[in-house]
N, C-alpha and C positions, 0 to 999 in steps of 0.2 A: 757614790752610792748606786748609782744604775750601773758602774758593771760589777757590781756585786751582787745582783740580783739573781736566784737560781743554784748561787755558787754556797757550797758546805766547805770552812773549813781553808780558804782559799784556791779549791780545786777550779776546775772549767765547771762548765754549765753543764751541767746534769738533768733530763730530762726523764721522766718514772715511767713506765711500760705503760701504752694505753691500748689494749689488744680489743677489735675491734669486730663482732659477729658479722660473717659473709649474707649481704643482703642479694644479691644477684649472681645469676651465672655471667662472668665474662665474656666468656666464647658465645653466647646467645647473646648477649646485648649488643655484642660485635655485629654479628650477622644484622640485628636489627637495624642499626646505623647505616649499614653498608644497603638492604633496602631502600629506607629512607633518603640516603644521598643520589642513590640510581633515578627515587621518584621525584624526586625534585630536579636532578638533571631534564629527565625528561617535560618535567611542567615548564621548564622553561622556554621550551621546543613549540608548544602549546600555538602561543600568538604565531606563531609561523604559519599556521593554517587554516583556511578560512570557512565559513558558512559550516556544512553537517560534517565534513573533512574532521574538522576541530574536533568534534564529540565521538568521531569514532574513533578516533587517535586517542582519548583519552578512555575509551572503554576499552580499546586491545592493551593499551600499558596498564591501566590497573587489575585487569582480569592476569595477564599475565603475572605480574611482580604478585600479586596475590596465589598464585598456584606456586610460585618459585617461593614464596615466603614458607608458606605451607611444609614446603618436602624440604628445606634447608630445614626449619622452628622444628618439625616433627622428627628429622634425626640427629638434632642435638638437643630437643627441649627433654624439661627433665621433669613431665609432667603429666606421663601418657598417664597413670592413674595417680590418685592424692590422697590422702584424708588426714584428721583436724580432729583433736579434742582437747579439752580441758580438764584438769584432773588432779589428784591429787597424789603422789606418787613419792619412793624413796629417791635418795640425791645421789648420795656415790657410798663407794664401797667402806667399810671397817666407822660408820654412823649410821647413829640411829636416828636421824634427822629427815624429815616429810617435805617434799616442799609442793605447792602448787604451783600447778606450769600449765602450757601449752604444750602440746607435742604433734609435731608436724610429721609426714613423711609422703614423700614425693618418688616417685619411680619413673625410671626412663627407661630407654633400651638398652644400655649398656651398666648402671647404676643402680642406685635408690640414694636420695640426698633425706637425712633425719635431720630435722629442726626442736631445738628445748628451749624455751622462753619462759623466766619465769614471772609470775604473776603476784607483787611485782616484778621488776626486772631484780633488783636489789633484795635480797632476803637473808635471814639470819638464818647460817646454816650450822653450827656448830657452838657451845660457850663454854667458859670454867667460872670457877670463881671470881677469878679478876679481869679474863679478857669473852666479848664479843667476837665470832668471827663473824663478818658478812663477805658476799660474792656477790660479783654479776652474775645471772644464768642466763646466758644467752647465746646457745652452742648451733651450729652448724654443721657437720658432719657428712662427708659422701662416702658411700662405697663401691667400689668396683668390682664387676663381675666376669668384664668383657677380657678372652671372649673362651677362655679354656676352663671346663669345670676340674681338673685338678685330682688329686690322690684323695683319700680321706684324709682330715689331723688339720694340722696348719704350721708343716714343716716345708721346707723350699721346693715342696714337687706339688703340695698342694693348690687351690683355685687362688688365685686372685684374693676373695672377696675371705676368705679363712686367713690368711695371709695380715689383710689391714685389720682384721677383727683384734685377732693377737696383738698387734702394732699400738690398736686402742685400748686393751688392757692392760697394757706396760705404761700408757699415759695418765692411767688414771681417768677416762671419759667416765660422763655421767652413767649411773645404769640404766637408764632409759633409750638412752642411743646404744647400749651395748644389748641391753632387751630383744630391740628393734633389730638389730644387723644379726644376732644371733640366729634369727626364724630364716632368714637369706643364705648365712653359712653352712648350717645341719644340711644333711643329705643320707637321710636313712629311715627305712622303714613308712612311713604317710607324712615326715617331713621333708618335704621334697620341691618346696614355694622356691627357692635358689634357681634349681636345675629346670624348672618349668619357665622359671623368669628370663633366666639367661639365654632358653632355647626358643621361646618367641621372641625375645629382642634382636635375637643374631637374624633372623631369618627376616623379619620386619626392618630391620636395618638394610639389610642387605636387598631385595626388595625396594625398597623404598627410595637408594642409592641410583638404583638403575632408571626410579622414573624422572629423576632430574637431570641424563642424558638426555631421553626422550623429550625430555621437555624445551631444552637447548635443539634439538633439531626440528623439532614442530614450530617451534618464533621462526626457526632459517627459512624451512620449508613454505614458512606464511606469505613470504616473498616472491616465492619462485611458482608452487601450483599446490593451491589455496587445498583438493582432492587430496593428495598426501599427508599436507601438515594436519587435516583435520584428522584423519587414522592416525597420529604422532601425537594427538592429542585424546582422541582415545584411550592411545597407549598408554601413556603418564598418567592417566584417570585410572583405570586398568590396577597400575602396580600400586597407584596410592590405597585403593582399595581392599585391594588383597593382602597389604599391609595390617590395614585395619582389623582383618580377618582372622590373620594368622595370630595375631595380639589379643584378639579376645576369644580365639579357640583352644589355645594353648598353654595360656600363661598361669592358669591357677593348679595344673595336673589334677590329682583329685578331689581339691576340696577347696573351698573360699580360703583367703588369708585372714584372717582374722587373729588380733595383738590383743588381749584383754589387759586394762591395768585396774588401778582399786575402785575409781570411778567410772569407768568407762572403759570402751574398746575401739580399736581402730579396724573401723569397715574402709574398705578399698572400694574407689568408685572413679571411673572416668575422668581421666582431666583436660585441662585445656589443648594437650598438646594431639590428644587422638581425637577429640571433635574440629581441630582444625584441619589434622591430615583426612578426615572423614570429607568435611565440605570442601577441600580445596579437590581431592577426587572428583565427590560429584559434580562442581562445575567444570573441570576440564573435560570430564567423559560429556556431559551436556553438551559445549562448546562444542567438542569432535564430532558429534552425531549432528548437529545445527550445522557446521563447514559443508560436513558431505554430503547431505541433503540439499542444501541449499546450490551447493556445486554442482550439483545433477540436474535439479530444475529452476532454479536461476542463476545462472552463473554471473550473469550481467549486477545482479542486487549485490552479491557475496562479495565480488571482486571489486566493486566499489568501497563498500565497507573496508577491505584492506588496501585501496587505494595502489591495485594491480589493474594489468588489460592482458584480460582474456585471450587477445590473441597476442601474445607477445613472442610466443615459442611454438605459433605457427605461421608455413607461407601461405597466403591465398593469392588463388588464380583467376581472373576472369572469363566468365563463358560466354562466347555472342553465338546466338541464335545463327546469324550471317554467315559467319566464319563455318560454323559446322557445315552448313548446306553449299560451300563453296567448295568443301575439303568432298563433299558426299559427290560434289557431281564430278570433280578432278577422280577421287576414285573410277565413278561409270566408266568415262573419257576413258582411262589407264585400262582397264578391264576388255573395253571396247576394240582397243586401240590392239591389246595381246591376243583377244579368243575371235579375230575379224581374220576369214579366208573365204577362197575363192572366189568369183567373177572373173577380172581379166585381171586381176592379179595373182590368180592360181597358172592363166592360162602364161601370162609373161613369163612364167617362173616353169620354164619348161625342163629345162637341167637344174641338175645338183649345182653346178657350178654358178649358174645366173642367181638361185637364188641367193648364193654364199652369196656372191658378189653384192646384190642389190640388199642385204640383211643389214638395213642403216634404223637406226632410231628414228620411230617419226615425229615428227615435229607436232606442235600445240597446232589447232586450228587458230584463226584469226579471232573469233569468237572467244575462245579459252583465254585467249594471251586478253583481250579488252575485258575479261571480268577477272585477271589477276592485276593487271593495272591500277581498275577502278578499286580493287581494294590495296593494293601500295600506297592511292592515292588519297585512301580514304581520311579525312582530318583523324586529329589525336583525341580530341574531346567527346568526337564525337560516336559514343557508345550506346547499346543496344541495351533497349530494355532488359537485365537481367530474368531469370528466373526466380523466383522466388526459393527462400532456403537455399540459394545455394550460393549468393552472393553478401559478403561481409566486411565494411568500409574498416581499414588499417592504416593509418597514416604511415606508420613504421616500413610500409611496403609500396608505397607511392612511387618511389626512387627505383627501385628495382625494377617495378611492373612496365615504368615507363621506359626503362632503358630495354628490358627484354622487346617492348613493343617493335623500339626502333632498331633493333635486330632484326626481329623478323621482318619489318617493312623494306629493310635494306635485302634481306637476304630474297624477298620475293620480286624488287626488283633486277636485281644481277639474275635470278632466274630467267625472268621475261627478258631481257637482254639477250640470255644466251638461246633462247628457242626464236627469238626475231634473227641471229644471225646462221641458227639450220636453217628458216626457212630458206632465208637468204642466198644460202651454201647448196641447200636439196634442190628445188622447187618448188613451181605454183601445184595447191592441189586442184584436182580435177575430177569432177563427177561423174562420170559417166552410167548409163542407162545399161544394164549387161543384161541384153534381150536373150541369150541365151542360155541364162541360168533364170529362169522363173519370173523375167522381170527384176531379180533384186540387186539393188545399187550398190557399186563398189566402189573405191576409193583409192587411186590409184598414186605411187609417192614414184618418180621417174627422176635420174639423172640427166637424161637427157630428150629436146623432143620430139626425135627421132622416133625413139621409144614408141611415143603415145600416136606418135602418126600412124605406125605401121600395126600399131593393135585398131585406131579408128578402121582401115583400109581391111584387116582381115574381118571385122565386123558387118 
């Protein structure tokens, strides 16, 4: 007896149609999900982080998946405007049968989804003498617009949405959803609700697409320099907005939509999907305008909160006080050393030739070479009060600063080496008193000391 259960007649098991009204969009429940799993990946990141780290890490992940929810929900949801009434209306075609329902209708960017519920669900919609007919009423219906409006008629050159209109007269829909999709399909004369709907959704679609790039390169940006990503967040604020704009300046052409039926009419009004793309705008433009203020006059606060360093994409250099005034008097020294003539080294230099001959570089005095020593030798640590504003601690640059130091300390001793063996190679310098230039002293550099004998003796 149990496998004959089901079974008419000795056949298989036979099971009766149970056709079942569309309660959600797929494709938006999908995207929901696929949020949901990204925020709970990330919550689980969460314990990773400790002390105010933790709270900002979960205010940049929810602000963010909340702007991304926003502009995905807002160009697939299907509920930029809505309206709802209850009423009392005819059923389908060739009866004369009333039923009361519900009658929904829902519009998006690309669509309008019609909903018929009836109240109850179960109603007697037809009878004879002998038989009762009952139905479920419980219909669902979308139609499409997106994204060419088409010839006039609802022959194959025509739009989309005239196309399924016909498709649901050949099935037999309710005339309630064929009411309703009718005012969508006309296109003449001041009925024109279609060609206004279709041409703000295209353009809010399209819009709206481009701020969820921006939005993908403002999270990169948050990484690298916190200044950019906040104009990137602007941006995405920006198009969600103008969204908004284009959707409630265009979409009715000249007159409200308005559906009358025997009890009632359907007003059109705002729905969830354009007050979402509304707020998630405003907090991103918020967001963008709080980065780049805050990146101008506190960089150190901002960059915390995204848990970057400020200098990471730049080199800093250190300034000693020391150093400059060592390089200032080496300049004098060098300066001295080129714009210094006459005394008894005008007079030695009595030919062309002597001088060619004696034109040697002159060497450091002994004085020069012991305050270039004294800084070869100066320890490593030990550093000079900076200036203020202009000095800025980088760990990331620690390594480098200190290898360039021992560069230069190396390369200033091979210097001093090499002017201790001119001295070496030239001679002693020698001062002499040149009474016959005004008293003033000159500095004489000799190969040999012959030389300075026979300039003492003409003196």
């Amino acid at each position: 007896m149990v496998y004959d259960s089901f079974r008419v007649n000795g056949g298989p098991t036979l099971h009766g149609p149970t056709p079942t009204a569309v309660t959600a969009d797929v494709l938006e429940i999908g995207f929901v999900f696929a949020i949901a799993i990204l925020a709970f990946s990330f919550a689980l990141i969460v314990p990773g982080y400790r002390g105010w780290s933790r709270l900002f890490f979960v205010i940049r992940v929810v602000v963010s998946l909340f702007i991304a929810s926003a502009i995905l929900l807002g160009v697939l949801g299907q509920e930029w405007e809505s309206a709802e009434i209850s009423t009392r209306t005819a059923y389908k075609a060739f009866t004369k049968t009333e039923i009361h329902a519900k009658i929904g209708m829902k519009i998006g960017l690309a669509s309008v989804n019609i909903t018929l519920k009836g109240e109850p669900v179960e109603q007697r919609v037809d009878h004879t003498d002998f038989l009762n007919f009952t139905e479920t009423i419980n219909y669902n219906e979308r139609f499409y617009w997106a994204w060419r409006q088409g010839r006039f008629g609802f022959g194959p050159q025509a739009g989309r949405i005239s196309r399924e209109l016909r498709a649901a007269q050949f099935r037999g829909l309710p005339l309630p959803i064929l009411w309703i999709a009718e005012y969508f399909a006309l296109d003449g004369e001041l009925i024109r609700w279609g060609r206004s709907y279709r041409t703000a959704g295209w353009f809010a679609y399209q819009v709206l697409w481009t701020a969820f790039p921006c939005w993908l390169i403002a999270n990169i940006l948050s990484a690298v320099v916190l200044f950019y990503a906040g104009w990137m967040f602007i941006l995405t604020g920006t198009f969600m907005l103008v969204s908004n704009v284009i959707w409630a300046t265009i979409k009715w052409g000249t007159q409200p939509l308005v559906i009358p039926f025997e009890d009632a009419a359907l007003y059109t009004h705002y729905g969830p999907s354009f007050w979402l793309v509304l707020s998630g705008g405003i907090i991103s433009f918020l967001c963008g305008v709080i980065i780049v203020a805050m990146d101008l006059w506190v960089p150190q606060m901002v960059a915390d909160f995204f848990g970057n360093d400020v200098l990471q994409d730049s080199e800093q250099y250190f300034h000693h006080e020391e150093d400059e005034e060592d390089e200032e008097q080496l300049k004098d020294l060098e300066s001295h050393r080129v714009s210094h003539r006459g005394g008894v080294q005008s007079r030695i230099r009595k030919s062309k030739f002597q001088a060619t001959a004696r034109r040697k570089p002159r060497p450091a005095t002994r004085k020069l070479l012991a305050k270039r020593k004294s800084i070869a030798d100066r320890p490593q640590n030990e550093v000079p009060n900076p200036p203020r504003d202009v000095i800025y601690n980088n760990e990331a640059f620690e390594e480098d600063e200190e290898q360039e130091e021992q560069e230069q300390r190396e390369e200033r001793e091979e210097k001093g080496e090499r002017d201790l063996e001119e001295i070496q190679e030239v001679s002693e310098v020698y001062e002499l008193d040149d009474l016959g230039t005004n008293g003033t002293a000159a500095t004489v550099h000799v190969h040999d000391y012959s030389v300075v004998e026979e300039s003492i003796n003409v003196l």
